[in-house]
C-alpha positions, 0 to 999 in steps of 0.5 A: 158751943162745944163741937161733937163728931159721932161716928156710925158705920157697922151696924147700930142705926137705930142708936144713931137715930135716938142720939139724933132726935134728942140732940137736935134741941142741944143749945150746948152741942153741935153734932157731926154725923159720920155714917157708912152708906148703910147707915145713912139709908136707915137713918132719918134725917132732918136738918143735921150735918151728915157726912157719908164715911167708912173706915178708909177716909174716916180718919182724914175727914176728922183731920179737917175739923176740930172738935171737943169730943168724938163719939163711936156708936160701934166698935164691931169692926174697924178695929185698926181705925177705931185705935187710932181715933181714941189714941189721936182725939178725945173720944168715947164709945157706946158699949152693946157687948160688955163680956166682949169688950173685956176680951183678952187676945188670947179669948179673941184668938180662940174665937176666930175659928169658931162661927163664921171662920171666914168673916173673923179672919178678914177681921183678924188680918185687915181689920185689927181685930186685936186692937178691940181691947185697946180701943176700949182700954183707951177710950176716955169714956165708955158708956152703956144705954141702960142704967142698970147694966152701968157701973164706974167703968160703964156709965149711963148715957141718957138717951132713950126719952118718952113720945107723947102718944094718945092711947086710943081706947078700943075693944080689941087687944092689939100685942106687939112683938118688937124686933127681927123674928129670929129664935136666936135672940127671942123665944118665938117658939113660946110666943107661936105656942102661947098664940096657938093654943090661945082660948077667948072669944075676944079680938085679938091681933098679935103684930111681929114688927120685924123681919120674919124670914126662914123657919121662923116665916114658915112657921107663922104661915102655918099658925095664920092658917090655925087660929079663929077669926078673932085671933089674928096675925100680922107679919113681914117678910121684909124689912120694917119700914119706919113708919110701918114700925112707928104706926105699929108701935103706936096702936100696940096696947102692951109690947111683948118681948120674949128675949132669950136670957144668954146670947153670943156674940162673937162666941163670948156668952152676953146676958141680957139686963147685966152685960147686955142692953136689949133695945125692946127696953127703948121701944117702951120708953119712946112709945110709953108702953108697957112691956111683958118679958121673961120672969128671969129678966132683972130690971127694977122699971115698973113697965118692964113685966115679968110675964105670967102663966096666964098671959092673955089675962095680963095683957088685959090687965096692962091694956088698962094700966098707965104709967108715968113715963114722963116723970123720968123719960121726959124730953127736956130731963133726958136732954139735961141728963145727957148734955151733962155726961157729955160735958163730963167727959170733955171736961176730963 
């Protein structure tokens, strides 16, 4: 059995856990968890080998064991320690920000001294910043979460499989908006418009499954205080819990996910669906939902809805439309797929 270490401690839980939940079935891989404290609270856990790490011991934890393969979820931060596992051991890197991984030193420069000065210059001066491009450059594989972003340099990594979940039919529309209610990376001024001037008599529930918080909570205490009785809204001011975020993504008839087509991060402009994966698109395949995006989003997956003028009609039209998620995102197939690339890349 083939020994593997993955490491998560800056920010992408959420990733750690899908990686989690499929591996667990592995007859062909072991997998050592190295989680910051962060993590490890976000995380559920059940059964797997976790150790609590940061970047100040990770190094000599991966000295006491060997194994065939190292996987960085993250490469945020740490830069320094992260340089140094792809130059001693195996190793391979999930990429979220593909613009950013591509960025020369001199783009990196310009950018600390732009946003959060003080924040990039800990990262510039303690924490390797300029190692960022060797990290990736030396890497033996990296590898990125939606097919159709993949390319020779950036593979596919299989890991998003579909949950058998029962649709129970019921006479009210139930819409949910996945994810941080933040305007930075999705259009909550469209969705609280569109929600706003909404004409029908039927009932219908809109559920923000995410932190609301700032102008955005603001905003949706007022338009709770506008809409009819049969037009509802539920929010949170805190964090999601997993199980308020599985029930409510369970009795959701259609997700609808406004996300903004251009984003930044670290002040190099990313795009959704060509250099950048939104996770809107694993919430669907997990709880086997269809999925209302902006009209300009490219995917070629016939759950991912480009969205229309009149979208309380197309709502209703997709509350009664299935699709067969388990021909490409069953279990078993995705596991198949995914211990596949991992022995590919052991095998190099």
């Amino acid at each position: 059995m083939k020994k593997i270490a993955y490491i998560e401690i800056d920010t992408h839980a959420e990733i750690a856990q899908a990686f989690m939940d499929i591996m667990k079935d592995s007859s062909e891989f072991s997998v050592d968890y190295y989680f910051s404290k962060k993590i490890k609270d976000l995380v559920q856990e059940n059964g797997e080998t976790v150790f609590l790490s940061d970047s100040s011991m990770l190094l000599e934890q991966l000295k006491l064991k060997k194994y065939d393969l190292i996987i960085i979820g993250t490469v945020h931060r740490y830069f320094n320690t992260f340089h140094a596992v792809v130059q001693k051991y195996k190793s391979s890197v999930i990429v979220h920000n593909i613009n950013f991984s591509k960025s020369s030193k001199g783009a990196l420069m310009k950018s600390v001294f732009k946003g959060d000065v003080i924040y990039r210059l800990k990262l510039w001066w303690k924490e390797g910043l300029f190692y960022s491009s060797k990290v990736y450059r030396n890497a033996q594989k990296l590898w990125v979460l939606d097919e159709e972003i993949s390319s020779e340099k950036y593979q596919f990594l299989p890991l998003f499989y579909n949950k058998y979940f029962e649709n129970r039919s019921k006479d009210s529309l139930t819409v949910v908006i996945p994810g941080g209610v933040s305007q930075k990376r999705r259009d909550y001024h469209h969705v609280f418009k569109a929600i706003e001037h909404l004409k029908t008599e039927e009932k219908c529930e809109f559920i923000f499954l995410g932190k609301a918080k700032d102008n955005e909570l603001k905003q949706l205490e007022r338009l709770a205080k506008k809409l009819p009785e049969n037009v509802s809204i539920q929010y949170f001011s805190d964090r999601v819990s997993n199980d308020d975020f599985e029930k409510g993504m369970q009795i959701a008839d259609v997700l609808w996910c406004p996300i903004q087509q251009k984003t930044e991060f670290f002040s190099r402009e990313e795009i959704y669906g060509l250099t950048k994966m939104t996770g809107n698109f694993g919430d669907a395949v997990k709880y086997g939902k269809a999925a209302v995006f902006p009209k300009d989003y490219p995917s070629k997956s016939e759950f991912i809805i480009p969205e229309k003028e009149d979208i309380l009609e197309q709502f209703k039209a997709l509350k009664n439309t299935r699709f067969d998620f388990q021909k490409d995102y069953g279990r078993k197939s995705v596991l198949k797929r995914l211990e596949d690339a991992l022995s590919d890349v052991i095998s190099i």
